[in-house]
N, C-alpha and C positions, 0 to 999 in steps of 0.2 A: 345109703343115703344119709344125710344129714338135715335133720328137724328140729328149727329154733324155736324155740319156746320161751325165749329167754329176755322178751322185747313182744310188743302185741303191733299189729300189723296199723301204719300209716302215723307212728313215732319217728322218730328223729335217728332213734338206732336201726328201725328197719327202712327206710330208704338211706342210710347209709351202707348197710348191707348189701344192697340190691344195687349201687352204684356200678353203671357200667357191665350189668348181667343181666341177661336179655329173658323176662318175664315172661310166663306163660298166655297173660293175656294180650301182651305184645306182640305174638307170634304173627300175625296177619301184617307187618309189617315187613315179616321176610317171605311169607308166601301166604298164596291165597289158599282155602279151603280143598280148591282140586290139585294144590301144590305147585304149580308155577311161581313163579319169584314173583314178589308183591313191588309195584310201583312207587311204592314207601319205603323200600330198600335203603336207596344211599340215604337219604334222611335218616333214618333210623341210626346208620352205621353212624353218621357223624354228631349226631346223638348222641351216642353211647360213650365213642374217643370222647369228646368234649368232658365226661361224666370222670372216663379214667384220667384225663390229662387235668382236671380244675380240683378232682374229689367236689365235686360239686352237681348236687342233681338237680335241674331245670323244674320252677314251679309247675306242678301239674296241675294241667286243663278240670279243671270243675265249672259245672253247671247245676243249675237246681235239682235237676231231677234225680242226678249222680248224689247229690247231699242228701238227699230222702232218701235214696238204697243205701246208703252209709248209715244213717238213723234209722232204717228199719231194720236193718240185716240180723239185730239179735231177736226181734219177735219171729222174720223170717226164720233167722235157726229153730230156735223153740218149734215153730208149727210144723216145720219136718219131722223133727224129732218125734211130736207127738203124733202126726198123721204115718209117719212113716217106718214108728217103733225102735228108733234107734237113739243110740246116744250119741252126741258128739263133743270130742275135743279141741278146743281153739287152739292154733299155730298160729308163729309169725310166717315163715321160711321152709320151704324145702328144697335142699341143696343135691346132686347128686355127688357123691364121693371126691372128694378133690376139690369141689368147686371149680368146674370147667368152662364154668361163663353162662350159666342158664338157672333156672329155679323158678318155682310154683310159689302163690301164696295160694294155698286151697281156704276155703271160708270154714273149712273144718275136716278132721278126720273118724271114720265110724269105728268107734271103739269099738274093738275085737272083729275088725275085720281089714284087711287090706284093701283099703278104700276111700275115697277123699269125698268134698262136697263142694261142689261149685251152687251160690246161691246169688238172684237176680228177685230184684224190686223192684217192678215195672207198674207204668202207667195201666190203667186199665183194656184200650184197644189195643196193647201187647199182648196181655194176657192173653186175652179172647183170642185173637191168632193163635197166640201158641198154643193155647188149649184146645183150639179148632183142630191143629194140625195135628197135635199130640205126638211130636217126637222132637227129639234134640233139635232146637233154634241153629240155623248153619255155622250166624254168624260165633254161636260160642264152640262149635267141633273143634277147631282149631287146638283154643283154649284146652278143653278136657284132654283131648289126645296128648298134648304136651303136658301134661300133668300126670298123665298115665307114665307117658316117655319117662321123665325125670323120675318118677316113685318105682316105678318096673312091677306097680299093680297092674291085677286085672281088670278092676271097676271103679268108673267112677260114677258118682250123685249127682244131677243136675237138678236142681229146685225152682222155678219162679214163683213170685207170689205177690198178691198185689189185694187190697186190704176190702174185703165184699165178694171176692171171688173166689174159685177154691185155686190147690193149688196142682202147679204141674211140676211131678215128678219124675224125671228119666232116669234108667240105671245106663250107664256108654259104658257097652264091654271096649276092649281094646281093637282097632284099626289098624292091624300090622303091616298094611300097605302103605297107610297113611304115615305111621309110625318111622318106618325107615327112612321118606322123604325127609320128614322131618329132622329126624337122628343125620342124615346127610347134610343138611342144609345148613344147619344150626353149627357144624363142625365147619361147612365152608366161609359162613358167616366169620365167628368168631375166626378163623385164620385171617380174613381180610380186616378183620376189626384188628387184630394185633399188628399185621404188617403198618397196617394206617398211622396204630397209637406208634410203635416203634420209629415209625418216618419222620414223625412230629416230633420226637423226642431226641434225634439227631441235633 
């Protein structure tokens, strides 16, 4: 695999990078969580053509809540690290070999171990659910499994945390059921992504 380091994540060289290559937390836009093809499909595909045919990527959707996990996410890191004993290292980008039309941005990786960090900044009745429930949030399985998928780790870190509350920390071994769909899907994807961009380009 290949990991950029070389540009910090939501710069102008990493969504250049990621033009047209279908993100990990994207993934729920070609299938849902039990793996059925997601209803955001074509959308998404003409999405993407639009991305490789302009070099141009579409202003992304923010809200406030999204800008407060963006402005917490380094206290976020920090309190993993400290509650959780680890170190971690910032990445833009991870690509798998080739660059075959997919890639992670993980929020971090656990130095000296093969393992990435997905981190969430929620409102506090988030928390309290997730903390309630105390296992991976569904909506981000998706996300981790493909981040497994692209690195070919065996674990990932899921963190939420939300500022008066403690925090919730999941380890997601790998889903090799989940995993194949996914490895399946992502390949049938981008084939019909190429054929699209290719038609357009006649």
């Amino acid at each position: 695999m290949e990991v950029v380091r070389s540009c910090i994540q939501g710069s102008e060289e990493w969504h250049s990078l990621r033009l047209g290559s279908i993100g990990a937390s994207s993934l729920p836009k070609i299938i849902t969580s039990t793996g059925k093809k997601s209803t955001q499909r074509a959308a998404y595909m003409y999405t993407l053509a639009g991305e490789i045919l302009t070099g141009q990527k579409p202003q992304p959707y923010s809200n406030q809540y999204m800008k407060n996990g963006i402005e917490l996410e380094p206290q976020t890191r920090m309190a993993f690290q400290l509650e959780a004993m680890k170190q971690v290292e910032e990445v833009a980008l991870i690509f798998p070999d080739g660059r075959p039309g997919w890639h992670c941005s993980p929020d971090g990786l656990i130095i000296g171990e093969d393992a990435g960090l997905e981190l969430k900044s929620v409102i506090p009745a988030t928390q309290v659910k997730y903390l309630d429930k105390g296992v991976l949030p569904t909506e981000y399985k998706l996300q981790c499994q493909m981040s497994l998928y692209v690195t070919g780790w065996p674990l990932w870190y899921f963190c939420s945390a939300c500022p008066g509350l403690p925090l919730l920390i999941i380890e997601v071994a790998r889903d090799e059921k989940l995993i194949s769909i996914i490895e399946k899907e992502i390949h049938a994807f981008v084939k019909n992504l190429n054929e699209l961009v290719n038609k357009l380009k006649r």
